[in-house]
Structures are given as C-alpha cells and as structure tokens.
DRENGU-424997 format. One line per 2 residues: number of its first residue (from 1); their letters; for each residue x, y, z of N, C-alpha, C. Coordinates in Angstrom, 2 decimals, always signed. Example, Ala and Ser with C-alpha at 12.3 -4.5 7.8 and 13.67 -1.06 7.14 Angstrom:
1 = as = +13.19:-5.69:+7.80:+12.30:-4.50:+7.80:+13.20:-3.30:+7.80  +12.85:-2.25:+7.08:+13.67:-1.06:+7.14:+12.90:+0.03:+7.87
//
This chain:
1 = xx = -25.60:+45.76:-66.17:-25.86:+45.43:-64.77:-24.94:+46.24:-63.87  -25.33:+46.87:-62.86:-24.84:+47.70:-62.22:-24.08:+46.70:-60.91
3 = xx = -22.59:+46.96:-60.60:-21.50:+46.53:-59.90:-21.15:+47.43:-59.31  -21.37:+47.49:-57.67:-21.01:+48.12:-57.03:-19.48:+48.29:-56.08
5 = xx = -18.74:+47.09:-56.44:-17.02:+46.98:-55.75:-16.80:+45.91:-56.61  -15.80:+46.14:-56.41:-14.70:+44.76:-57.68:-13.14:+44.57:-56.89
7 = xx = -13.10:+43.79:-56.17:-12.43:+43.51:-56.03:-10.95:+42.72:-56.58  -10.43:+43.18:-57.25:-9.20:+42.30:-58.42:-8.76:+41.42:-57.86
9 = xx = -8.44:+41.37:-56.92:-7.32:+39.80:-55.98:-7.83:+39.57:-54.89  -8.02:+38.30:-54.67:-8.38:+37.89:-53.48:-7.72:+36.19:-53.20
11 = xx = -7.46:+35.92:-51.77:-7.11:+34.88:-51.70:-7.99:+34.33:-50.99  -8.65:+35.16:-50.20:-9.72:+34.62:-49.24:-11.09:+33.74:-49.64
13 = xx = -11.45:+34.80:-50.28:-13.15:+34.96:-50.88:-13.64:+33.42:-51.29  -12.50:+32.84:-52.14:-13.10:+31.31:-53.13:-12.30:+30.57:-52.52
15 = xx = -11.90:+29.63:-51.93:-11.52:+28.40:-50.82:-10.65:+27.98:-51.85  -9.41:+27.58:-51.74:-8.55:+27.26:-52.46:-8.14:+27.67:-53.48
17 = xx = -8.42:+29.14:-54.19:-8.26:+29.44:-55.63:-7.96:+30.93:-55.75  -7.03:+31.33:-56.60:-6.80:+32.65:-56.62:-8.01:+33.69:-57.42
19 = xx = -8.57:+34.28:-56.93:-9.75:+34.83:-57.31:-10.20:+36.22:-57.46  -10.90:+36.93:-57.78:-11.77:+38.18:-57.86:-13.25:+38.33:-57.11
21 = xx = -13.51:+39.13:-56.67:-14.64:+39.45:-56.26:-15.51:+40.46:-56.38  -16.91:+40.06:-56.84:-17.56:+41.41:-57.62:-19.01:+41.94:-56.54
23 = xx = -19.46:+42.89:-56.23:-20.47:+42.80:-55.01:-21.47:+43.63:-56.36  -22.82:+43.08:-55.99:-23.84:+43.75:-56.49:-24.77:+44.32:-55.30
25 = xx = -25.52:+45.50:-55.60:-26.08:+45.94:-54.29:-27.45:+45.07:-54.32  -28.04:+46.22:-53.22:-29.34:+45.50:-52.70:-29.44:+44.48:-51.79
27 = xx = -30.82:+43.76:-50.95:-30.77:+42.74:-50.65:-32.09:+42.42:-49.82  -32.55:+41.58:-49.77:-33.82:+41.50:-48.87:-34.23:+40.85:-47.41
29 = xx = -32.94:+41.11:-46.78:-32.61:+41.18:-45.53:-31.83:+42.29:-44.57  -32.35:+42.48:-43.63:-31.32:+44.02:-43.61:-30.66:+43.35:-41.72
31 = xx = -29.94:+42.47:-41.83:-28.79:+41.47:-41.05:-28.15:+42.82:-40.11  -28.69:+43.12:-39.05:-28.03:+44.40:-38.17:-26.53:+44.52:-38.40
33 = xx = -25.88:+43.20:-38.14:-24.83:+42.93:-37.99:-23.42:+43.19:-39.47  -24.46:+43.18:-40.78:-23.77:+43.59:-41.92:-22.79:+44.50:-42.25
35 = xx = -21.62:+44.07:-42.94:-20.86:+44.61:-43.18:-20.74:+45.58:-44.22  -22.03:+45.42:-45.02:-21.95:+45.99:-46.37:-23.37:+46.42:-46.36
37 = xx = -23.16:+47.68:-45.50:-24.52:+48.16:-44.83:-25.06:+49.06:-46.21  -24.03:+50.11:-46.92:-24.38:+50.70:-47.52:-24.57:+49.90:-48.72
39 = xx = -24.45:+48.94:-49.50:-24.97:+48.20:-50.58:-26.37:+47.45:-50.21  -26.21:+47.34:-48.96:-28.17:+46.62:-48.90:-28.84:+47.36:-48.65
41 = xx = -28.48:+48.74:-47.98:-29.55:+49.85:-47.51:-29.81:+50.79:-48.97  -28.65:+51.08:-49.28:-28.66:+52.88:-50.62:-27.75:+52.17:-51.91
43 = xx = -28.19:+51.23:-52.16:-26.92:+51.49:-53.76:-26.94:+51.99:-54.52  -27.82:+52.51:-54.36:-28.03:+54.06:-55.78:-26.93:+55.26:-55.14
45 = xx = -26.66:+55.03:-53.98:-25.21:+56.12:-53.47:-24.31:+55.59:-53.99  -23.97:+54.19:-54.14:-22.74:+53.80:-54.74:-22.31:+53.96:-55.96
47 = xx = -21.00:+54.41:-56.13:-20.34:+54.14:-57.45:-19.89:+53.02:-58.26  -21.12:+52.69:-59.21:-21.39:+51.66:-60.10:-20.05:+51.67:-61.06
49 = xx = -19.64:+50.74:-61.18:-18.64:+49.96:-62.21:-18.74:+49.18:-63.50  -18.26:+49.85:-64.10:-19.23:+49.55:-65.56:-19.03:+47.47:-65.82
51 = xx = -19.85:+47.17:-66.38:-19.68:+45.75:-66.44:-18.59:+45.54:-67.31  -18.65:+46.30:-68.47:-17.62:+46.18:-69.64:-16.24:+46.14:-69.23
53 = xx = -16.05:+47.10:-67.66:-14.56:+47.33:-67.31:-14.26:+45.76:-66.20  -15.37:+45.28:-65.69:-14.76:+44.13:-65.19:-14.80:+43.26:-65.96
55 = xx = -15.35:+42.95:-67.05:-14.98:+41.58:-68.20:-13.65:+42.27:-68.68  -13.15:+43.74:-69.20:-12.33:+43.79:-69.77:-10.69:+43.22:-68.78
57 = xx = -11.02:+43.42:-67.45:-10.00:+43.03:-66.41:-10.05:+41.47:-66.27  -11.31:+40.87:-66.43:-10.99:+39.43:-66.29:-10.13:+38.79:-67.51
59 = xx = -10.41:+39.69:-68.57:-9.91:+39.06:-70.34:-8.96:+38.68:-70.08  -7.80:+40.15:-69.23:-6.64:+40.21:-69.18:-6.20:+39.32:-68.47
61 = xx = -6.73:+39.06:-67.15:-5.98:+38.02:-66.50:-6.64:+36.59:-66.07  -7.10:+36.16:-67.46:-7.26:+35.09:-67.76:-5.60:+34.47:-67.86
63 = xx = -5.36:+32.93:-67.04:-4.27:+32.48:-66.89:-3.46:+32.89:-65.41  -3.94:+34.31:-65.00:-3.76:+34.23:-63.63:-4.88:+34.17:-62.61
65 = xx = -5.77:+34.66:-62.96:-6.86:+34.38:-61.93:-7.65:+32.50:-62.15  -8.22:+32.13:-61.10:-8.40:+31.07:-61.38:-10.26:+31.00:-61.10
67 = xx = -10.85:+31.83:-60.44:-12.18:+32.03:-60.29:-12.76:+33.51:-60.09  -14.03:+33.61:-59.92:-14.91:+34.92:-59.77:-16.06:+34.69:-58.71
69 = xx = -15.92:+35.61:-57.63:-16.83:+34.81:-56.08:-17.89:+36.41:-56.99  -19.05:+36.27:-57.00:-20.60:+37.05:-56.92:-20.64:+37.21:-55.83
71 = xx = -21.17:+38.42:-55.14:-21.28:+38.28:-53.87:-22.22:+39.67:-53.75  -22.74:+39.82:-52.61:-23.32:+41.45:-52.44:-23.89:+42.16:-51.12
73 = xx = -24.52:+42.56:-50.76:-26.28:+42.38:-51.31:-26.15:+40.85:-51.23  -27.73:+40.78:-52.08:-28.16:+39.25:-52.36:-27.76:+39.37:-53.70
75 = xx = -27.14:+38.39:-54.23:-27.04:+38.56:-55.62:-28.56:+38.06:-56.40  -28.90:+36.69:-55.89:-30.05:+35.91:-56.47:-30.89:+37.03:-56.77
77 = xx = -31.40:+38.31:-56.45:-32.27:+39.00:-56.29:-32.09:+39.78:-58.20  -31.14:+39.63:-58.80:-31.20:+40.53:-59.96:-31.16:+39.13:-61.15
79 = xx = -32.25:+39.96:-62.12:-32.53:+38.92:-62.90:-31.58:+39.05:-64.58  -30.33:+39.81:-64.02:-29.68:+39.58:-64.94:-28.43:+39.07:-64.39
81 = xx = -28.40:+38.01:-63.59:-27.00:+37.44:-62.65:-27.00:+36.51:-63.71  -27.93:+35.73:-64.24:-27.36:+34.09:-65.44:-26.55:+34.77:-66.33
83 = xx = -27.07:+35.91:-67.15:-25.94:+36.75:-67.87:-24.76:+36.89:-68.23  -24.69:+37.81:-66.72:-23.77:+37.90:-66.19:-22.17:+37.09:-65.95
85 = xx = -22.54:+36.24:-65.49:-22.22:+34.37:-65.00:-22.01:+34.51:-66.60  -22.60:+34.05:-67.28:-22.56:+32.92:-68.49:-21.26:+34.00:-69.08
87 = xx = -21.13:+35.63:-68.89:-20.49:+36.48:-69.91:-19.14:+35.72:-68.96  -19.08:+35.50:-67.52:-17.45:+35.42:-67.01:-17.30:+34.07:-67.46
89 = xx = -18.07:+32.69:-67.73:-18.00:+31.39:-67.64:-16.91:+31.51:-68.99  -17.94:+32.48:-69.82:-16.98:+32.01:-71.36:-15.72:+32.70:-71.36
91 = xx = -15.31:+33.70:-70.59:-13.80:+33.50:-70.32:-12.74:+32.29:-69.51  -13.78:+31.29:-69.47:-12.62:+30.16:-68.15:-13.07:+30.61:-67.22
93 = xx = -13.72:+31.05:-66.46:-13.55:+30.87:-64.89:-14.23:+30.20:-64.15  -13.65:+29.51:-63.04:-14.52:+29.52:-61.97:-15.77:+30.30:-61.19
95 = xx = -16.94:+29.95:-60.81:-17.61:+31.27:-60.40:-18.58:+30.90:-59.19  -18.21:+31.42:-57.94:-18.43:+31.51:-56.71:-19.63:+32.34:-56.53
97 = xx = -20.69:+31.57:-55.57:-21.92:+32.87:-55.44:-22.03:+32.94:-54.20  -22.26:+33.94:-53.46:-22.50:+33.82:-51.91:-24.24:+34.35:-52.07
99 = xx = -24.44:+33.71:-51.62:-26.23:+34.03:-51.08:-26.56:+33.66:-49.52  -27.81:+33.81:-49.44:-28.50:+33.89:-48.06:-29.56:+33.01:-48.10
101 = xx = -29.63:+32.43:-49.44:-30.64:+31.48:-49.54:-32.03:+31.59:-49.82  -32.39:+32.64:-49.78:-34.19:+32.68:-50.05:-34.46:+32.80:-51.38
103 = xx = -33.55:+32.50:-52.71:-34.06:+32.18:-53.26:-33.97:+30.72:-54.29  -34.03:+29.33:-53.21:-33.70:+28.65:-53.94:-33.64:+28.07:-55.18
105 = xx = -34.75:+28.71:-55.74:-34.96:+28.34:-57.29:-33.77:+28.81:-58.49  -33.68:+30.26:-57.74:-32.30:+30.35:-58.66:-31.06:+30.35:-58.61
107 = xx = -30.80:+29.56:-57.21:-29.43:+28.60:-57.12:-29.62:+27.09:-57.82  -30.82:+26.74:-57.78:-31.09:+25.40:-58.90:-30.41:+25.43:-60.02
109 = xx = -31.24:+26.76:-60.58:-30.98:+27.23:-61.85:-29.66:+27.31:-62.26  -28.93:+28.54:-61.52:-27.83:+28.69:-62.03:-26.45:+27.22:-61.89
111 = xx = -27.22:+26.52:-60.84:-26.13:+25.00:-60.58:-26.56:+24.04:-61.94  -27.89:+23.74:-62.32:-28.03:+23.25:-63.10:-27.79:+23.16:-64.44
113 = xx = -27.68:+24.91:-64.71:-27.69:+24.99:-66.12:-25.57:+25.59:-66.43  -25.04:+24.57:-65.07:-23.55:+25.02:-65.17:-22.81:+26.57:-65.14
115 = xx = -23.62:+27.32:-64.54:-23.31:+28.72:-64.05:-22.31:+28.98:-62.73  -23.14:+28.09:-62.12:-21.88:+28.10:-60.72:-21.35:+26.86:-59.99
117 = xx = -20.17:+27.10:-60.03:-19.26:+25.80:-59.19:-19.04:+25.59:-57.87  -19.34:+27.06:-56.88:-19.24:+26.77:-55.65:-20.00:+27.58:-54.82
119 = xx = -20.81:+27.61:-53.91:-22.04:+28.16:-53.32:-21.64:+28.17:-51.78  -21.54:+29.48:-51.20:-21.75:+29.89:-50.09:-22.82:+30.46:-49.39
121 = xx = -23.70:+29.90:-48.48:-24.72:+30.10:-48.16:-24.81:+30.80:-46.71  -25.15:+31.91:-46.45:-24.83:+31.95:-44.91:-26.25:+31.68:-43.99
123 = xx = -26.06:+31.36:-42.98:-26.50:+30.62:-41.97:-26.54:+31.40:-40.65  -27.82:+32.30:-40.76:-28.14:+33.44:-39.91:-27.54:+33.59:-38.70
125 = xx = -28.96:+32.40:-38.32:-28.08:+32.20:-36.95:-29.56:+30.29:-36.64  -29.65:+30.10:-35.57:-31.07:+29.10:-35.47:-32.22:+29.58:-36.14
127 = xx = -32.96:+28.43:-36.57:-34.15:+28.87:-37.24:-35.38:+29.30:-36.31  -35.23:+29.51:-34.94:-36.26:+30.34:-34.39:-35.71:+31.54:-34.22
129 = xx = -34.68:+31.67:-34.11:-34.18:+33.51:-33.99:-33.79:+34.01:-35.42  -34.31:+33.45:-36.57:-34.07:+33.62:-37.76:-34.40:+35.37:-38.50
131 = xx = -35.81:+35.35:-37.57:-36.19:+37.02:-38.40:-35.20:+38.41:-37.25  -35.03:+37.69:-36.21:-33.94:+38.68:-35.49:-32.73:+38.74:-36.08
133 = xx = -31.80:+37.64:-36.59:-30.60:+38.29:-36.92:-31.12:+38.85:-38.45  -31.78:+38.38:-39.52:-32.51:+38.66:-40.35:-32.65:+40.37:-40.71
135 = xx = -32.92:+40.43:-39.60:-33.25:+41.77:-39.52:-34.33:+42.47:-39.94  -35.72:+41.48:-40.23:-37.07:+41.72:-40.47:-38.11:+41.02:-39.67
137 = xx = -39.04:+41.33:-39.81:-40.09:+40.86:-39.00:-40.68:+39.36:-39.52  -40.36:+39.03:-40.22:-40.79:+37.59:-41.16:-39.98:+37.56:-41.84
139 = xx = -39.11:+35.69:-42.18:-38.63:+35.36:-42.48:-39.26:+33.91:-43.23  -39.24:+33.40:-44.76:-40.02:+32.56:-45.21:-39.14:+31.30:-44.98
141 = xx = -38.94:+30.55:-43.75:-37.92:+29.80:-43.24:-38.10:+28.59:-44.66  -39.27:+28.40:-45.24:-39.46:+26.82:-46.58:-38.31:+27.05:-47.04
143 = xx = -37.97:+28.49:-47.70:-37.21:+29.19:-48.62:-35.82:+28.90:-48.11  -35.16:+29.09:-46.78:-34.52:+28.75:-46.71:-33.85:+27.05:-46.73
145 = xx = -34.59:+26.45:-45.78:-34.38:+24.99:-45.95:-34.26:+24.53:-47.17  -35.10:+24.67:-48.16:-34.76:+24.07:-49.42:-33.87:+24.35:-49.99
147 = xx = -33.28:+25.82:-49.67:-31.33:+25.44:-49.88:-30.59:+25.09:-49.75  -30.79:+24.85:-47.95:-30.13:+24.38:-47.27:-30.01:+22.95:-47.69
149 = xx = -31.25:+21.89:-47.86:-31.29:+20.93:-48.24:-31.14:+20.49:-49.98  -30.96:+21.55:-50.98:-30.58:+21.21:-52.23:-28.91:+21.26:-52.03
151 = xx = -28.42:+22.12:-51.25:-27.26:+22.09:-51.26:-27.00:+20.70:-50.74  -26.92:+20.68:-50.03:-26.26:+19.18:-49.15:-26.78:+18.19:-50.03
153 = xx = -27.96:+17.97:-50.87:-28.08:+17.00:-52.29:-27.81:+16.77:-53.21  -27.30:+17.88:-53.85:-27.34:+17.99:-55.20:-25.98:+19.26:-55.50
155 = xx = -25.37:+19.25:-54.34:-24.16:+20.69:-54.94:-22.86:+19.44:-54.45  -21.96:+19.69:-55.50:-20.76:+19.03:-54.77:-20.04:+20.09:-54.09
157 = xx = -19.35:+20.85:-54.35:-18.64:+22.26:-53.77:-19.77:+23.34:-52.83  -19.61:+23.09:-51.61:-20.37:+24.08:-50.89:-20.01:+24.49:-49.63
159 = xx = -20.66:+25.43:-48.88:-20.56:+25.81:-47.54:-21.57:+26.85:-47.02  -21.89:+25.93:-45.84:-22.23:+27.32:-44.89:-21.42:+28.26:-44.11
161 = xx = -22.10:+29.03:-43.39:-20.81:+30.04:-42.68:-22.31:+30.99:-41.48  -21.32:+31.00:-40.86:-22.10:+32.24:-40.19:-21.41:+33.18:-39.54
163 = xx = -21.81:+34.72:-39.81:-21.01:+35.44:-38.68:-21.66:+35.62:-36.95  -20.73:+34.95:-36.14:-21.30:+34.96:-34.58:-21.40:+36.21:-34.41
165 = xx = -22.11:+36.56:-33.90:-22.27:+38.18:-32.22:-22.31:+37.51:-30.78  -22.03:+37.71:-29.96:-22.34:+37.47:-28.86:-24.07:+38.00:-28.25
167 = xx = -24.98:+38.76:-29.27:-26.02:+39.24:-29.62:-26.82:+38.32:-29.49  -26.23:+37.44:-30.49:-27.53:+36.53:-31.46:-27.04:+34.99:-31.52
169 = xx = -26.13:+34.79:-30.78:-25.45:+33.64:-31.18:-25.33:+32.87:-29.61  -25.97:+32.09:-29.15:-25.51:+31.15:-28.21:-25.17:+29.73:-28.45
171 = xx = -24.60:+29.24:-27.23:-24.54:+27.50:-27.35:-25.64:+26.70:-27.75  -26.86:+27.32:-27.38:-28.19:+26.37:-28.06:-28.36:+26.91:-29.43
173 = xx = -27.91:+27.77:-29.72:-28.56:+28.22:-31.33:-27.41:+27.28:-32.07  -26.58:+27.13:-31.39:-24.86:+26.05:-31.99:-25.88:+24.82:-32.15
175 = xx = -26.08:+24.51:-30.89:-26.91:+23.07:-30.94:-27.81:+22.55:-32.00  -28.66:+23.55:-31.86:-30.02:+23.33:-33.22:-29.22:+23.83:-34.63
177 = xx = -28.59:+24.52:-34.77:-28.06:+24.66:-36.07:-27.58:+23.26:-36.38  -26.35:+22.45:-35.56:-25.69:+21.37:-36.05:-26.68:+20.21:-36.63
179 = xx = -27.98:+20.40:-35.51:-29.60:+19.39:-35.45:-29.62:+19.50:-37.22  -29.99:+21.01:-37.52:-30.40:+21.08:-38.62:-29.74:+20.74:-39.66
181 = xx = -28.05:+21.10:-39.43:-26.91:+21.14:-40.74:-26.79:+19.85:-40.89  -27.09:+18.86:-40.23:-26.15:+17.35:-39.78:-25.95:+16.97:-40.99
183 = xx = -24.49:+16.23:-41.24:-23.77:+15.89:-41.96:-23.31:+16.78:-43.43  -23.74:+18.18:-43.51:-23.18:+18.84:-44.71:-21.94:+19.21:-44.66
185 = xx = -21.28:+19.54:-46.30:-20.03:+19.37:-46.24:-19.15:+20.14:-45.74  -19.67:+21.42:-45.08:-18.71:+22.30:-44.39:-19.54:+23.20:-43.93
187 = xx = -19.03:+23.96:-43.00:-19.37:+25.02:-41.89:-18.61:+25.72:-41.20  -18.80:+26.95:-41.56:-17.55:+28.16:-41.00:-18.20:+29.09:-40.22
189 = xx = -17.20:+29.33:-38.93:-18.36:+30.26:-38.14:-16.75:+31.46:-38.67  -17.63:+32.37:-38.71:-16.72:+34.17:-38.45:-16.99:+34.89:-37.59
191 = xx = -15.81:+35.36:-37.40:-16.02:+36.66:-35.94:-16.56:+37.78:-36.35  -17.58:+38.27:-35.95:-17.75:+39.49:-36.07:-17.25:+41.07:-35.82
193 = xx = -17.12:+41.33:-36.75:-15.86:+42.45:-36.59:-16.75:+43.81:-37.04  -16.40:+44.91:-35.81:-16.79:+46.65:-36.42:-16.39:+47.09:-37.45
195 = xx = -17.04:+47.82:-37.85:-16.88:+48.98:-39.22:-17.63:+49.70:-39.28  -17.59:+50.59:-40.30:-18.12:+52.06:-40.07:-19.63:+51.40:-40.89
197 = xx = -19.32:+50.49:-41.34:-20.27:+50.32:-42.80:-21.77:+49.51:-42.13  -21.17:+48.68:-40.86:-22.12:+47.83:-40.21:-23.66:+48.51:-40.16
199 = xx = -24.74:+47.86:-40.31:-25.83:+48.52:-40.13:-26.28:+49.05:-38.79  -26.16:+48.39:-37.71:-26.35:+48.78:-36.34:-25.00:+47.91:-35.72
201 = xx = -24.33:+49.28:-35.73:-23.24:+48.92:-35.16:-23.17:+48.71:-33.10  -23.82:+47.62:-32.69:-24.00:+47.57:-31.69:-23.62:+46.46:-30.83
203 = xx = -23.07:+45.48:-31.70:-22.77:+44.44:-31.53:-21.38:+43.86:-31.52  -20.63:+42.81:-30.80:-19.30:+42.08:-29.81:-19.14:+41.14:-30.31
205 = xx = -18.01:+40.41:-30.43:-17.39:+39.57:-30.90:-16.78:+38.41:-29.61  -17.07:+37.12:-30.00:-16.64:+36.28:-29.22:-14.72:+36.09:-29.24
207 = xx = -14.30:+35.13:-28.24:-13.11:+35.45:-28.44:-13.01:+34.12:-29.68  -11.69:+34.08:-30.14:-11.23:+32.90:-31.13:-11.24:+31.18:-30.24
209 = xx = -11.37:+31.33:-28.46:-11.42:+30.56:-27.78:-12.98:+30.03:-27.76  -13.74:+30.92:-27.57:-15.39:+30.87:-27.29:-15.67:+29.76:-29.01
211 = xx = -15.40:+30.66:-29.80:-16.02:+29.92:-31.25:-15.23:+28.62:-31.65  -13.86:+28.32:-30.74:-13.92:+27.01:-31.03:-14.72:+25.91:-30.50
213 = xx = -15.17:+26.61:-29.40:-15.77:+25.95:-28.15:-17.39:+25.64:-29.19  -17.41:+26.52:-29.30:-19.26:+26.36:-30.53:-18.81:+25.18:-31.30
215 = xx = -17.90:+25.56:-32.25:-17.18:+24.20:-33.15:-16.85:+22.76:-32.47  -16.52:+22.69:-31.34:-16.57:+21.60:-30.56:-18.08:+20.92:-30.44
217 = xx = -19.33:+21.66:-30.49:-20.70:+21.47:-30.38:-21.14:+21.15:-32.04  -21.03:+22.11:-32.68:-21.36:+21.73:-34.15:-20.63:+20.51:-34.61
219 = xx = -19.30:+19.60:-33.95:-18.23:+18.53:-34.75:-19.23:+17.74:-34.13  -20.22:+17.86:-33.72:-20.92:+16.24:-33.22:-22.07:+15.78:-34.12
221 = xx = -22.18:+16.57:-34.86:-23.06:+16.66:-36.08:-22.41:+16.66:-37.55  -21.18:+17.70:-37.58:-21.02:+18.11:-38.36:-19.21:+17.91:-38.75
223 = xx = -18.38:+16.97:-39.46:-17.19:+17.03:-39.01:-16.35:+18.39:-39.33  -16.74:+18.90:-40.25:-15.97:+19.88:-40.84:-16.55:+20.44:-40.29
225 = xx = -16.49:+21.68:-39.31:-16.84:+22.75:-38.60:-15.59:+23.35:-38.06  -15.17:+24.33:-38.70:-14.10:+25.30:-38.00:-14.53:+26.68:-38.55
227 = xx = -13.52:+27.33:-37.38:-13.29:+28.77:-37.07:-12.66:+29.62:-38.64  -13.01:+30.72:-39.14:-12.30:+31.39:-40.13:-12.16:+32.69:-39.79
229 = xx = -10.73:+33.06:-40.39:-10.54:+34.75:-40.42:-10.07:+34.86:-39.07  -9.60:+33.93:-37.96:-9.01:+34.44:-36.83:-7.89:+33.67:-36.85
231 = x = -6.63:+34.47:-36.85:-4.90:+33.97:-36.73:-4.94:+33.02:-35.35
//
C-alpha cells in the first residue's frame, strides 16, 4: 500500500496520546481550502514510503509511541486500509482515522471488527453549502449523516472538527451545524491557515476572537465545542 508522509512524532494529531501519523493519497472531495492539495489532486507525484519501513519504525518504538492517526486524502477510499490497521493493531497500538465521512460503511467496519479506536470526522461546513466547501458539484449528503449519526451511536471515542474560512463559514452555518451535531461528543473548529500546498489558495482566516464567538453558538447545542491550534 502506497504511503505518502509519515510522520514519526506527533503530539497533536491523536487527543491525548503520543502518536505517529501516516497520510495516504487521493480523495473524493477536492475541499478548495485543503491543506494537502498535492495528495488529493497528484499522488502519483508523491514520494511513496514503503509500508515495510513504517511497520519496521513502529516495531521499534513500540513502548514509546502510544497510537497511529490514518489520515490523508480519504483514507476509507483504499481497500487495503483493514490490512493495513490490522498489520499496526498487532503491534499494540492505538489507531486513529480521520475521514470525511462518505463512506460510512467502512467506518462500521473497521469500528466493528476492532480496527479503530478513535474517529475524526470533519464537518465541511452546513449541509446546504456542503458541495461548495466540498469542492464538487454533488455531494451524497445520506452518506454523510449516517456517519455523522453512527458516530454519535455507536463510537465511544470521537470528534468532529471543521476548518473555518471566512469564505464558507458564517454564524448561520454555526447555527444549523450545532441543529444538526446536537449533543455529540466533541467539536473542534480550526483556523484556517495558508500554504503553498492549499488547493485554491484564496481564502482568510477568522480571528481566535471571531471562532470563539461561533463556539459560544455551537455550546447551546453542543457542550464540548472549542477552538484548536490557536495559542
């Protein structure tokens, strides 16, 4: 299976746990706003990482690392991610997936059959401006909800997140998101930040004042709703 970044240390990535992070390309949303423009647009440009060399790095620091966040691209999209998963599980780890949600069947899967312990889902933006931040013309919104809603049923460890723009992100899209999220177990908004890598780099960032102010709107729905990644 082809691995496009590997990250060895991370403190950020897995919520409480000292961790690694592995990105697979591809993805079937093309999110203007993305940070990891060149893994969802060209990963055949990227320099693939052999799988053998990141199990051989997890072997080793088995006892210091404590989990493994999947992340990409979409990961759900490659049908050798259970694999994958099952090759890091049988070293001990923890294993973190970030998805986008459209494909809930194989976040079932992999929760059910004990593949993954903690699921990050991101959370576009409202479900009527869904194919705009999306970044396609159709968006199969069922697909999403039923993640949205297996998660909040049936996952104990989870979260949403979204990255704001001042683009795509207002006080009513805050509103109907919280409508929709009400009562799940967490929700992180992020600032949106430039890079060279962004797909349409065209887009502003609220201040750390503005997105608490959103979080003040989402806590009426939602208690856990805070700000991440801003000091």
């Amino acid at each position: 299976m082809n691995i496009y970044g590997f990250n060895t240390l991370t403190l950020l990535d897995y919520p409480g746990k000292v961790g690694a992070s592995l990105f697979l390309g591809g993805c079937n949303f093309r999110c203007p706003f993305c940070q990891n423009g060149n893994l969802v647009l060209h990963p055949e440009q990227e320099s693939a990482i052999p799988e053998a060399e990141v199990l051989a790095y997890l072997t080793k620091r088995r006892g210091v690392l404590d989990g493994v966040c999947i992340s990409g691209g979409e990961p759900t999209l490659h049908a050798e991610l259970p694999a994958l998963i099952q090759k890091i599980k049988d070293l001990g780890y923890l294993v973190k997936l970030d998805t986008n949600g459209t494909r809930p069947q194989v976040v079932r899967y992999l929760y059910e059959n004990h593949l993954i312990d903690y699921v990050a889902m991101d959370i576009k933006t409202s479900r009527a401006r869904y194919p705009e931040a999306a970044g396609i013309s159709r968006v199969d919104l069922s697909l999403i909800e039923e993640s949205v809603e297996y998660l909040k049923s049936h996952v104990s460890d989870y979260e949403f997140r979204t990255t704001v723009t001042r683009e795509l992100h207002t006080s009513k899209d805050f509103e109907d998101i919280a409508d929709w999220l009400e009562g799940c177990r967490a929700y992180y908004l992020q600032a949106y930040r430039e890079s060279a890598s962004v797909i349409h780099p065209v887009f502003s960032s609220y201040t750390k004042e503005e997105l608490e102010g959103f979080c003040a709107i989402l806590r009426k729905k939602i208690p856990l709703a805070e700000v991440r990644g801003i000091d």
